[in-house]
N, C-alpha and C positions, 0 to 999 in steps of 0.2 A: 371483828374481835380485837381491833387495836392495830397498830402502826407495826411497820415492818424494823423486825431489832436485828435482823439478819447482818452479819461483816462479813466481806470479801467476795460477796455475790461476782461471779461472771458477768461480766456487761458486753452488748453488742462493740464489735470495732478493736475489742484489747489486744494488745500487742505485750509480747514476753521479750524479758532481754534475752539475745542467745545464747547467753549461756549459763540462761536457770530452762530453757525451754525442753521440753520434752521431746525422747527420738520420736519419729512418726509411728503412731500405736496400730497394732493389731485391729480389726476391727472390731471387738467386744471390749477393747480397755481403750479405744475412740470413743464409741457409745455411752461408756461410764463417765469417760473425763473432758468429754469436747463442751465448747458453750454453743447453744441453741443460736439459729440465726433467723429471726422474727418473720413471717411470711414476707416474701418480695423481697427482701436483703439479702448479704453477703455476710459473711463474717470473716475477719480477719486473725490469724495468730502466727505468733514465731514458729519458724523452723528451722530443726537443731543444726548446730553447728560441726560444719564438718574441716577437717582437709581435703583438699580437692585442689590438690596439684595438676592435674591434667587439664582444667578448665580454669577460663580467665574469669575475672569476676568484671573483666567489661562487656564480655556474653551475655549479661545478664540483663533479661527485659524489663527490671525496674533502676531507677534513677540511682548514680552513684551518693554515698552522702558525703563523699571527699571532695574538698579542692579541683579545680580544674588542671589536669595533665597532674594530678599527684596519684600515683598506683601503690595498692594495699599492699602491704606484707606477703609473700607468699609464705610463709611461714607458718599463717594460722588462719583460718578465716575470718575475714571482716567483722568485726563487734558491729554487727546493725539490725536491723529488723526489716525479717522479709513477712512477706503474704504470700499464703497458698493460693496457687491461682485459685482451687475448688474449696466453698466453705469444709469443714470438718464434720464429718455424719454428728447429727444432736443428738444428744442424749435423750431426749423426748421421744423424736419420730418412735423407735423401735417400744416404745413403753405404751406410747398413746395407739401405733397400732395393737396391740397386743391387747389392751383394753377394748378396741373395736370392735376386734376378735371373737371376745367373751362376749358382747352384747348382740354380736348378729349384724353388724352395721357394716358399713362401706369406710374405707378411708376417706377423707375430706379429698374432694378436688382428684380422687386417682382409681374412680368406680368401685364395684365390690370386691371385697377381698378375694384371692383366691381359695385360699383354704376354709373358705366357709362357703362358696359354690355346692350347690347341692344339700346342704346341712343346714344354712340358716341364710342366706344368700335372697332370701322371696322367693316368687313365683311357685315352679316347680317343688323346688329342693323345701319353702315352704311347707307346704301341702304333704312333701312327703314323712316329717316331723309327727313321732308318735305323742299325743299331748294326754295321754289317754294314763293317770297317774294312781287309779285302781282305790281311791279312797272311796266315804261314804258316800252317795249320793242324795241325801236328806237331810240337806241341811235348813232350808224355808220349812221344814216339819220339824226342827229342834230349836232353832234358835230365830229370834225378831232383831233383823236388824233394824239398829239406831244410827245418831248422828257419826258424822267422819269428827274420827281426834286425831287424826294422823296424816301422813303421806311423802312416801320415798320412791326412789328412781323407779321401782320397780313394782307399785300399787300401793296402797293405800289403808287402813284401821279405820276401822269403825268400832260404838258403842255397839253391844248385843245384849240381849236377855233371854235365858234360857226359856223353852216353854215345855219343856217335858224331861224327860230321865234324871240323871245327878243333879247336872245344872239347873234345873227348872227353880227358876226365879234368880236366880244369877248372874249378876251382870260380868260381863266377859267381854276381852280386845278380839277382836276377829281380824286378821291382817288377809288381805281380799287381793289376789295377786292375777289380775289379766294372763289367758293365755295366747290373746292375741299378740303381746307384747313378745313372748316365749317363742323367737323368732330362730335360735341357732339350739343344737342339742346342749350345747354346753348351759346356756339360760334353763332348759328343764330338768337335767339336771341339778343345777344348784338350786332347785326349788324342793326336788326329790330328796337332796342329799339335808337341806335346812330341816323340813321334815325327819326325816331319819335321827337328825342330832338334836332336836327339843325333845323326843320320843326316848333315847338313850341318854339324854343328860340329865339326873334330877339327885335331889338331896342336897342341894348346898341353897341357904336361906337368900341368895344374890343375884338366883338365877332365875328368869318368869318362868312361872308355870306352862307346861303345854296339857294341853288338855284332848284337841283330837284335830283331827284333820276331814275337810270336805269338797268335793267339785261338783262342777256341774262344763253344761256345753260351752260357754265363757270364760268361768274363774276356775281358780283355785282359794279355797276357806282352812285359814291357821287360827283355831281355839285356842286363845293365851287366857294368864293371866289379867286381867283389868288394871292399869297403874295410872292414880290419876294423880299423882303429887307435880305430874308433867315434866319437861326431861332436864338434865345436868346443863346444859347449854341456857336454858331460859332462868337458871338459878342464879348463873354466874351473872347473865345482862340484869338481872334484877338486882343485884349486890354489887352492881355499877365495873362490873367487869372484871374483876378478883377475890380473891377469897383471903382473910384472914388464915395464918401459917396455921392456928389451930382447927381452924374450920378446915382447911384445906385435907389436914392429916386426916379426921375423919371420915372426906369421900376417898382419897387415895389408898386406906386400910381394907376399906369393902372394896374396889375393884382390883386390890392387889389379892386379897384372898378369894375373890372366885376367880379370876385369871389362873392365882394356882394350884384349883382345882380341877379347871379345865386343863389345863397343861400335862396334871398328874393322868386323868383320862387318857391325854393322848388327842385335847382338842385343838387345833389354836384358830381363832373369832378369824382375827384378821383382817376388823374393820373396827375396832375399839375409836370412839370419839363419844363425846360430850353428848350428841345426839342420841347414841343408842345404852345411856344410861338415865329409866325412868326411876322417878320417886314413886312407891305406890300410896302415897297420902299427900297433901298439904304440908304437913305439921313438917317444922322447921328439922328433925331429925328425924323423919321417917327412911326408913328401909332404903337403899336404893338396889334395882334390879337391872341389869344386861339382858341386852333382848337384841332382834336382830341375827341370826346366824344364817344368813343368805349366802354368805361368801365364806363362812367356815369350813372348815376339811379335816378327818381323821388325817392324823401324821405319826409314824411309828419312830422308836426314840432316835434313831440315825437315820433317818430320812430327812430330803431338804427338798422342798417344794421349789419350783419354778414358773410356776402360771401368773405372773401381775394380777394382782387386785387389791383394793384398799379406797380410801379416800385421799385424794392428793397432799394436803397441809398434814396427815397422821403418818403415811408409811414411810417403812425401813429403807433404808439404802442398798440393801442388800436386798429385798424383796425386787427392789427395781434392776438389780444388778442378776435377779433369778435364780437365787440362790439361798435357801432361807431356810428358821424352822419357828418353834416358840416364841425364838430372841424377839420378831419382830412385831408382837403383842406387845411387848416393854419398852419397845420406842416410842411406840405411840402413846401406854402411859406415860412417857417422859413428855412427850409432847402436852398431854392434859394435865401433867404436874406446873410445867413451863407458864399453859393458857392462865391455870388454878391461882398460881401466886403474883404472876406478873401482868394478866390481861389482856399479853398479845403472845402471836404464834411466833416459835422462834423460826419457823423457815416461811417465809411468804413472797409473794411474787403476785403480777396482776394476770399472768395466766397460768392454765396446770401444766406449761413446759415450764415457764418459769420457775414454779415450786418445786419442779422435779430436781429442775440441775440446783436450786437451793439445798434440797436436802442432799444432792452428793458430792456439793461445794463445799457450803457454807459454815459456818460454826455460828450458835446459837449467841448472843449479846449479853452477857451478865455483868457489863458495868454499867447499864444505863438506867434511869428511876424505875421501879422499887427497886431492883436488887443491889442497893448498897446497904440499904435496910432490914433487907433479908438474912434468917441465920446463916452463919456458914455451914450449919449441920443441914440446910432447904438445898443450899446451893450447891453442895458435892453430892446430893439424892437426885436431884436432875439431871447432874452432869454426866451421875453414874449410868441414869437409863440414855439418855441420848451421844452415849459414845456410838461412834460409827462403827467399829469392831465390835460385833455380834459376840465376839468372842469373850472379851472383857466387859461385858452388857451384865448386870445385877439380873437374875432370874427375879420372880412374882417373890417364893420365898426368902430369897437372900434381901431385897427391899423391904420386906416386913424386919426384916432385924437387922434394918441399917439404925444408926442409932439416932438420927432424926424421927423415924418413926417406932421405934422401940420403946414398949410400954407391956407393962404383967399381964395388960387386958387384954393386950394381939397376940394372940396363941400362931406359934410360927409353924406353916404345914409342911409335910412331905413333901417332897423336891425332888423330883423324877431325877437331878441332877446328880443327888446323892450315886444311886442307881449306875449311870453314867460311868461318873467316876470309879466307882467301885471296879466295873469291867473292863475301863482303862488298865487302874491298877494290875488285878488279875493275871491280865495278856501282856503285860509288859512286862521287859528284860531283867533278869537280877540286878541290872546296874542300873537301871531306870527307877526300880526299886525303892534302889539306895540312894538314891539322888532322893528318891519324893521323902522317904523318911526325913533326909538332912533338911530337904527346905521346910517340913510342917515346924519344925525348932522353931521358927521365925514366922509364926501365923501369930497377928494380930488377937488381942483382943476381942476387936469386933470379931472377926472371922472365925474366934473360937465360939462366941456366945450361937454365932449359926450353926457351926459345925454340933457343939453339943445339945441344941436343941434335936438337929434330925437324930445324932445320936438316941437319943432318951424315945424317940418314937420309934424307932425297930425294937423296943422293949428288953433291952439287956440282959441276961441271966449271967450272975456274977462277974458282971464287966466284959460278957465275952458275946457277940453278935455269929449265929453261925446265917446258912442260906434261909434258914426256915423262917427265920429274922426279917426277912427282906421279904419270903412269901406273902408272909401274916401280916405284916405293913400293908403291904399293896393289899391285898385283898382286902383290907378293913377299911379302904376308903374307892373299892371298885364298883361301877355303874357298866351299863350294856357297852358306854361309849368306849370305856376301857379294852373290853374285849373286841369290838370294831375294829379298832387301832392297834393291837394285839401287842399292846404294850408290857403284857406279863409276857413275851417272847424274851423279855431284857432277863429274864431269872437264870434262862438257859445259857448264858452267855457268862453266867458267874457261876453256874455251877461247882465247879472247881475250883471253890476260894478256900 
C-alpha cells in the first residue's frame, strides 16, 4: 500500500542523552514506551541520571568517555550514555501474546500458553470445548453452494443460491467458518457473539444484511447479504493507490455514518479496514457496506474494553495499551482516510512488532508528496482522527460536521456523546458548572454547527429540551443491539437534570 511516511520510529541500538532520558518505568508504561529488540538481539537505551554520591563512577563496568586519570564532577552525574545490562520489556511481546491468546495458539519458541491449558490448549482441553452453537441444521436443504469470492483468517465466503423459502432463487454470501479451527472458548465465542450482532444490528442502508445462520458436524454457515462491486481495498489499487479529495469524501461520509450508528447502539466493529468495506455493485457509486463483525463487542457508554484485537497497520494506541472504547473505530478511520488521500499507511513497519511500537511512537508524515497538495481542511480531518489521545479524538458525528466534510446532503446523527456529556454536566459541582458555562462563550464556529445540529434532533419544545427529549431521540433510532448494550441505562443517570 505504499512506502513507509512514518518520522521518529524507534530503531534497534538507540541511545538517549541523559538527560532527556526517562526514570526506569513501571512495568505497564515499559511496555507502552520501550522499543522492540528483533529476535536474537539486545537493545540498547539511556538511563536516567542520577546523583549518586556514594558510588564512584570508576565502578562502573562500562568504559569511561573522559581522558585518562581525569575524574567526573561529583557534583552531578556524568553527561554519557549508559546501557542497560537487560534489553527493556517490548512493547509487542505482551500485545502479540495476548493475540495468541485469543486464537488458541502457543507463543512462538515458549510452548503453550498457560491460561489457555485446558480451554483451547489441544488435545484434552480441545475435545473438551462445546462447539455445539444451536443453529439450524439444514442448510445443503436451503441453500446451493457456489464459487469461494472470499477468504480470512478465520474461513472463508462463498456464492450461494437460495433453493427453497424466502431466498429461493437468491443469490447470497455465505461466510463458512471451520470449527476445527475454533480451537480456544474465546474463538467460539466470538463466532457466537458476530452472530448475535448481524441478528441485532439492522436498519442503517451501510450495513450487510444478515439473513440466518446454519451448522453442521464441520462448520459454521452466516447468510449475508451478496456484495459483488468487491472491496474498498481493491478500489483504491485500481485508482493506482489514492483517491481524489472528492472521491475520497464520498467513502469516508458512508463509513462515518454507519460507525455512528453503530456507536449510538452501543457497537464498536473493532477491526474497521479497507478490506471489510464491500461495494454491492460495479458501478463506479454503488453502495458501500461493513461487513465482518467477528471481533465486535456490545460496550456500555462508560465502559472501556481491554482484550487486544484489530488488524496491526488500523488499531488504537490505546487499544494496545488496553484500555479503550468507541474512540478506537476513529483511528482506524483516520487511518483509511490517511491510505484514501495519500496511498500509504501512516504507521508501517516490516513486522506487527514493528507497526505496534510505530503506532505508540510515531507521528504520521504530512510533509511529504501528495500532502503539500492536499487541502488544509483533508489535512486537520486526519489529524483530528489519529490523534493518540482518545480523548481529543473527533467522534463518527463530530467528523461528519467537520468542515472538510460538511455539506446539506450529510445529515449529522446522534452522538451518544451528547448523552455523555449531558451526565458529566448533571453530576458536576456548581463551580464546575460555572466554569463550563464561561468556556461554551468561546466555542468555535465549527463546534457550534455540531452542537446545534444534535441540538435540533432531541426535538425542542420552545427552545427548552426536558429528559423525555433525550428518551424519544434514543429510542427513534434504537435496534436489539441497543438494548444488548443497555445503553438507554445512560437516561437514568440524567435523570435529575
Amino acid at each position: 500500500m505504499g512506502h513507509c511516511c512514518s518520522k521518529n520510529i524507534a530503531v534497534n541500538n538507540e541511545t538517549l542523552p541523559a538527560d532527556h532520558a526517562p526514570k526506569p518505568p513501571h512495568y505497564a508504561a515499559a511496555v507502552a514506551a520501550s522499543p522492540l529488540p528483533p529476535s536474537g538481539s539486545s537493545v540498547s537505551a539511556a538511563t536516567p541520571g542520577r546523583n549518586t554520591p556514594a558510588q564512584s563512577f570508576s565502578m562502573s563496568p562500562f568504559p569511561s568517555p573522559l581522558p585518562a586519570g581525569m575524574a567526573p564532577s561529583p557534583a552531578r552525574t556524568p553527561g554519557r550514555k549508559f546501557r542497560w545490562p537487560l534489553p527493556p520489556p517490548s512493547p509487542a511481546k505482551p500485545i502479540m501474546a495476548a493475540l495468541l491468546r485469543r486464537q488458541g495458539k502457543a507463543k512462538p519458541k515458549e510452548g503453550p500458553i498457560p491460561e489457555e491449558q485446558g480451554e483451547g490448549g489441544g488435545g484434552e482441553g480441545e475435545r473438551s470445548l462445546d462447539k455445539s452453537f444451536g443453529y439450524g441444521k439444514n442448510f445443503g436443504a436451503k441453500f446451493e453452494l457456489g464459487k469461494e469470492v472470499g477468504r480470512g483468517h478465520f474461513g472463508h465466503t462463498c456464492w450461494a443460491k437460495g433453493k427453497k423459502g424466502d431466498l429461493k432463487g437468491q443469490s447470497v454470501a455465505v461466510k463458512i467458518i471451520s470449527k476445527a479451527k475454533m480451537t480456544s472458548a474465546i474463538a467460539i465465542e466470538d463466532v457466537r457473539r458476530e452472530v448475535k450482532m448481524l441478528k441485532a444490528l439492522s436498519g442503517h442502508k451501510n450495513l450487510v444484511k444478515f439473513y440466518d445462520a446454519f451448522e453442521d458436524v464441520n462448520n459454521v454457515y452466516i447468510v449475508m447479504e451478496l456484495c459483488e462491486g468487491g472491496e474498498l481495498l481493491d478500489r483504491i489499487l485500481d485508482r493506482g493507490g489514492r483517491y481524489p479529495e472528492d472521491d475520497a469524501k464520498a467513502i469516508l461520509v458512508q463509513i462515518l455514518d454507519v460507525v455512528a450508528f453503530c456507536h449510538l447502539q452501543g457497537v464498536v466493529h473493532r477491526d474497521l479496514k479497507p478490506e471489510n468495506f464491500l461495494f454491492v455493485s460495479k458501478e463506479e457509486d454503488a453502495v458501500m457496506k461493513v461487513i465482518d463483525f467477528g471481533l465486535s463487542d456490545f460496550v456500555r457508554p462508560d465502559q472501556r474494553l481491554n482484550d487486544i484485537v484489530g488488524s496491526a497497520y488500523y488499531v488504537a494506541p490505546e487499544v494496545l495499551h488496553r484500555s479503550y472504547s468507541v474512540e478506537g473505530d476513529l483511528w482506524s478511520i483516520g487511518v483509511i482516510s490517511y491510505i484514501l488521500l495519500c496511498g500509504s499507511r501512516p504507521f508501517w513497519a516490516r513486522t506487527e512488532s514493528g507497526i505496534f511500537r510505530s503506532v505508540l511512537r510515531a507521528n504520521p508524515n504530512f510533509d511529504d508528496s501528495p500532502w503539500p497538495s492536499i487541502s488544509p481542511e483533508a489535512k486537520d480531518f486526519v489529524k483530528r482522527l489519529l490523534n493518540k489521545d482518545h480523548r481529543k479524538r473527533m467522534t463518527a458525528a463530530q467528523a461528519l460536521a467537520h468542515p472538510w466534510l460538511r455539506n446539506e446532503k450529510n445529515a449529522i446523527p446522534l452522538d451518544i456523546l451528547i448523552y455523555k456529556l449531558v451526565k458529566s454536566y448533571v453530576r458536576a459541582s456548581p463551580l464546575r458548572r460555572a466554569a463550563l458555562k464561561a468556556l461554551a462563550k468561546a466555542l468555535t464556529e465549527d463546534e457550534l454547527i455540531y452542537l446545534r445540529a444534535q441540538f435540533n434532533l432531541l426535538e425542542p419544545k420552545d427552545g427548552c429540551i426536558l429528559l423525555e427529549n433525550f428518551r424519544v431521540a434514543l429510542m427513534k433510532n434504537a435496534t436489539d443491539a441497543m438494548k444488548e448494550s443497555r445503553v438507554p441505562e445512560i437516561l437514568n443517570l440524567v435523570s435529575n437534570l
